[in-house]
N, C-alpha and C positions, 0 to 999 in steps of 0.2 A: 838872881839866885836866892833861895829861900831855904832855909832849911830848918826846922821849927819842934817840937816838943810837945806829944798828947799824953796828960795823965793816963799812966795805967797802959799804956801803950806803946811808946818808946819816941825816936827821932825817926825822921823822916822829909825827902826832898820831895819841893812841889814847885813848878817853873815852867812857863812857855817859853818854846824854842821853834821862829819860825812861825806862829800862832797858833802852836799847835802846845798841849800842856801833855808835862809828864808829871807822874807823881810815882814817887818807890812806897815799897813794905813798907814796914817797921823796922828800925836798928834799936838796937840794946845802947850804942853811945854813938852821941852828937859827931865823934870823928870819923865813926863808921858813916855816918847818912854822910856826911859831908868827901869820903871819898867815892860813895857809890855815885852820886852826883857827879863829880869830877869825870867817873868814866862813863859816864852818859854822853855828858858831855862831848868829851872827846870820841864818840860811836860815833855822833850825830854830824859833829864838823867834819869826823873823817870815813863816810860811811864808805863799809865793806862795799866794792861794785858786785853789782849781778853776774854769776856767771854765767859765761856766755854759752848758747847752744852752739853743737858742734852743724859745721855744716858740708861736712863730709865723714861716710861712714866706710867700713870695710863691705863689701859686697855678698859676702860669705852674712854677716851678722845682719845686715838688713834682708837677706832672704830667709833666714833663720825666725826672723822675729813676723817678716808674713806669713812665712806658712802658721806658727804659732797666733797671731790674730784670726788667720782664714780658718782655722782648726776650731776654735772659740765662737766666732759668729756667724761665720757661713756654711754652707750646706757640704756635707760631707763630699757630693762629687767633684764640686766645685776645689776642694782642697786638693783628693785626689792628683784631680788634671793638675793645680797647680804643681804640685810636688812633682809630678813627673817629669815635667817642661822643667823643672828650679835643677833636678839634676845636669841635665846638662848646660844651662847657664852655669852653672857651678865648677863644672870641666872646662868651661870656657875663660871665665873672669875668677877662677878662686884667689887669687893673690893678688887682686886689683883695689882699690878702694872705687868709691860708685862716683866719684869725678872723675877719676884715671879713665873710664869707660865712654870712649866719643860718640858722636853719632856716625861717625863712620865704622869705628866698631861695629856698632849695633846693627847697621845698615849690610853691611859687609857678611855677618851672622845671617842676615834674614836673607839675605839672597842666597847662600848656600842652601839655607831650609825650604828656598823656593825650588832645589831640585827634586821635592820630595811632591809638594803642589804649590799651589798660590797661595791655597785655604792653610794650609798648615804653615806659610810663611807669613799671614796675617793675623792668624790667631798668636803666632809670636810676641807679634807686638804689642797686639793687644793687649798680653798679658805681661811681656815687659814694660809698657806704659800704665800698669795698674800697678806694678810694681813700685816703678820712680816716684807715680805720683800719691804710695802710700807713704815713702821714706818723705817726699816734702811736708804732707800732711803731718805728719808727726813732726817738724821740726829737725830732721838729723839731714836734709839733704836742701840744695836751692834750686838746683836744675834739674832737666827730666830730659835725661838724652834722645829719648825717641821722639820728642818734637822736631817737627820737620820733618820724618819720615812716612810715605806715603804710603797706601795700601797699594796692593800690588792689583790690579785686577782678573776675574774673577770670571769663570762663567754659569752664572745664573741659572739652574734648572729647576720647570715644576717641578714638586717633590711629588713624588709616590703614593698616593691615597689608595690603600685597597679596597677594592669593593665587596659590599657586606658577604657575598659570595664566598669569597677568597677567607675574608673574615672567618666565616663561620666552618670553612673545609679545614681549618690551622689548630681552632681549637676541637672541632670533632677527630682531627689525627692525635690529638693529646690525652695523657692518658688520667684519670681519676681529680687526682691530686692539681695538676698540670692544669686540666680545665677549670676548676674552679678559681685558678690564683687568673687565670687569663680571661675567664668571665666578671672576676672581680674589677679588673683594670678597664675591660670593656665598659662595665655598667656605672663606673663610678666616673669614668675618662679620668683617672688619675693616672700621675707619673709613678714611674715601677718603684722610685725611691720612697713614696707616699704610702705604697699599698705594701709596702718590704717592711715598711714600722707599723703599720697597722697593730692596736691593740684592740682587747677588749671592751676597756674604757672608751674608746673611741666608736666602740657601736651601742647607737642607742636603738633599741628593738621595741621600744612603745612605741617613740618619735619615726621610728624607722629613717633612720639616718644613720649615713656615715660621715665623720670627722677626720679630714684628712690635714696634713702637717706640713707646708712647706716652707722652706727657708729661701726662697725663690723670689724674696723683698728686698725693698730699698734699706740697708741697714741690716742686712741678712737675719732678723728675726723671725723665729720659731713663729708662724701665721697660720691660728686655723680656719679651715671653711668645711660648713655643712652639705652634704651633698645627700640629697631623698636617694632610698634604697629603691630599688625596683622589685616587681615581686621576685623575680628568678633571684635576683642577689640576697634578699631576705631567708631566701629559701636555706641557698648555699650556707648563711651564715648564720644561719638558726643551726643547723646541722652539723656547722663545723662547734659549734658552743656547745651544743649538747653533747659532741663526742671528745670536748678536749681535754687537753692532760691536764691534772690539779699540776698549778705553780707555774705554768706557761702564759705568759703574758701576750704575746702574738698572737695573732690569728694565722699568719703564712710562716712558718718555723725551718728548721733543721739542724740535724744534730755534724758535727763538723770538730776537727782536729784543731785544735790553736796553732798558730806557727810559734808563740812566744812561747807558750807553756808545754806543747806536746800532747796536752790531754783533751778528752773527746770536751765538748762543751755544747749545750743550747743556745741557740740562737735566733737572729732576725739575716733573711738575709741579705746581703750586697751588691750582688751583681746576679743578675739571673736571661745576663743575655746568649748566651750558645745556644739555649735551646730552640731558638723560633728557627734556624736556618736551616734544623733539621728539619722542624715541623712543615715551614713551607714546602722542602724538599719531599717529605712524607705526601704532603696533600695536592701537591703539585699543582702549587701557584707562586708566583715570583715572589721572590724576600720581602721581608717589611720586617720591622722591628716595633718594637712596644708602642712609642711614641707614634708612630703610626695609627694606632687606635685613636690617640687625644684629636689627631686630626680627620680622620672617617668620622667620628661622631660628632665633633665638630660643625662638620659639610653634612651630612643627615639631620641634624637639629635647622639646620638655618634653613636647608631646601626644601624641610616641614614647616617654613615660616616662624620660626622660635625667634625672640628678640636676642639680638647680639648681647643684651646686658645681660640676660639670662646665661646665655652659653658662656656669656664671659665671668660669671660668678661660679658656674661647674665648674670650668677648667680651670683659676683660680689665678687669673691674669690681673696685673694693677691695670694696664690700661690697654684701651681699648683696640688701639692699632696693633697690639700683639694677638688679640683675640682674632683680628680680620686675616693675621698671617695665614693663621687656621681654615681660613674658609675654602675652602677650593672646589665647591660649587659654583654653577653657572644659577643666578639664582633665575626669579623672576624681572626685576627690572631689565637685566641686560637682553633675556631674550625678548622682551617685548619693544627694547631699542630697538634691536636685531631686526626685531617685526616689522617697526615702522621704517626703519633705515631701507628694509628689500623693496618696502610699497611705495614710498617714495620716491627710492634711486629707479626703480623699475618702470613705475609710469611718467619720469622724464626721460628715461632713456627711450623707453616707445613710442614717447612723443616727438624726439630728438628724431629717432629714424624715422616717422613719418613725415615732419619736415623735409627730411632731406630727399625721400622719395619723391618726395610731390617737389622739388626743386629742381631734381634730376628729370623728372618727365617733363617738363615745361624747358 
């Protein structure tokens, strides 16, 4: 223990404890330094423990606190869905803590939601095991009940690509306004949430480019990517610039009722799917919805021979196996399998029967 005296400055303790040194302020008197030392001391031999993290929470407050992160860093559909699924978990376990909740709970849960399909008793889970495994990550939970729980199966179907046909009769039944929000999405192959924030700043009309926004990352950050206009889409959006409103920031707008406030307000908008089911129905060709675009244009680029990095940098995929979902062309290599596979199987099958001819006659 040291406790010592600098002109002009006062007392003060200076001592390794442990090999590690402390040293205090300055005190006005030697009894002062000499009892702040004392309770150093005694911090040190008797230190405060760490408090401990909890590792059980209520189910209510850990659902609370994802929607609140998903609201913050991920993509507003993504929230959406989650909230709507959290309601009825919420009717389910509100007065549980997230240990009380077993896997046979949870199992017991998803098989009820399997009377509804398979798909929407797997996306349960899904989104319950992103749940659990957000409360572990943060430290307020240890286990994740939906381990061990299996996906239910599932039947498989090619999806829908329409054909540019079909395409093109959906948006000629639309009217002014309509077709250009719908040649917008065609020419850019952006998702309807990309082309709904679409601003001004995000077109550049020297570069002829649009910048489209999504949160559709690892880490749900805000990611942009460039996409070349085409001349039709340059057109639309020279036109739509030259006639827009001063103070409007959007390019795709509308004017709408607040539910919070009651009063009219501008906007971007949110959901813009009713209308294709008429439009098909108008032009009379089978359904398809927005995303359907992302995947015709998709299978039109590739079965023009475009490099899959390429289509896979428009449609604004991290990686490439999600780009190939996309494709649903038959390209070139499979039919030239095809090709050798007939010439092949064909002339040993001819062969085959000739043999047996000529074994039968003898």
């Amino acid at each position: 223990m040291s406790v010592f005296f600098e002109e002009g400055r006062g007392w003060k303790y200076d001592f390794k404890f442990r090999k590690r040194r402390f040293q205090s302020n300055y005190y006005r008197t030697k009894r002062e330094a000499k009892e702040a030392e004392a309770d150093k001391l005694k911090e040190l031999n008797n230190p405060i423990p760490e408090p401990v993290e909890p590792t059980d929470t209520a189910f209510l407050t850990l659902l609370n606190r994802r929607l609140d992160h998903l609201q913050a860093y991920n993509s507003e559909s993504h929230y959406r869905e989650t909230k709507y699924l959290a309601k009825r978990w919420a009717r389910q376990w509100k007065d549980k803590t997230c240990n009380e909740i077993s896997r046979d709970d949870i199992e017991k849960f998803v098989l009820k939601r399997r009377k509804v399909s398979n798909d929407t008793a797997n996306k349960e889970i899904r989104y319950l095991r992103a749940l659990f495994n957000f409360g572990i990550k943060k430290g307020w939970l240890c286990d994740n009940s939906t381990i061990g729980i299996e996906f239910l199966p599932v039947e498989k179907k090619v999806k829908y690509v329409p054909p540019l046909e079909d395409i093109n009769k959906v948006i000629d039944a639309a009217d002014a306004e309509t077709k250009e929000y719908l040649w917008t999405i065609w020419d850019t192959m952006g998702r309807m949430s990309e082309v709904n924030s679409l601003t001004w700043d995000d077109v550049d009309f020297a570069a002829k480019t649009v910048t489209l926004y999504t949160r559709k990352k690892k880490g749900g950050h805000l990611t942009p990517r460039k996409v070349p206009m085409t001349l039709r889409l340059y057109n639309i959006l020279h036109r739509r610039f030259r006639q827009r409103k001063k103070g409007i920031l959007w390019v795709f707008w509308h004017e709408y009722t607040s539910s919070k406030t009651r009063q009219k307000v501008i906007g971007p908008y949110h959901e813009r799917k009713r209308f294709m089911k008429t439009l098909c129905k108008k032009a009379g060709v089978r359904y398809f919805r927005f995303h359907a675009l992302r995947h015709a244009g998709a299978s039109l680029m590739e079965n023009s021979n475009v490099p899959i990095g390429a289509i896979q940098r428009i449609l604004g995929h991290e990686n490439r196996t999600t780009t190939e979902i996309y494709l649903h062309s038959i390209g070139c290599s499979e039919r030239e399998a095809i090709n050798i596979f007939e010439q092949v199987s064909g002339n040993s099958l001819s062969k085959s029967l000739s043999d047996e001819k000529r074994a039968t006659a003898k």
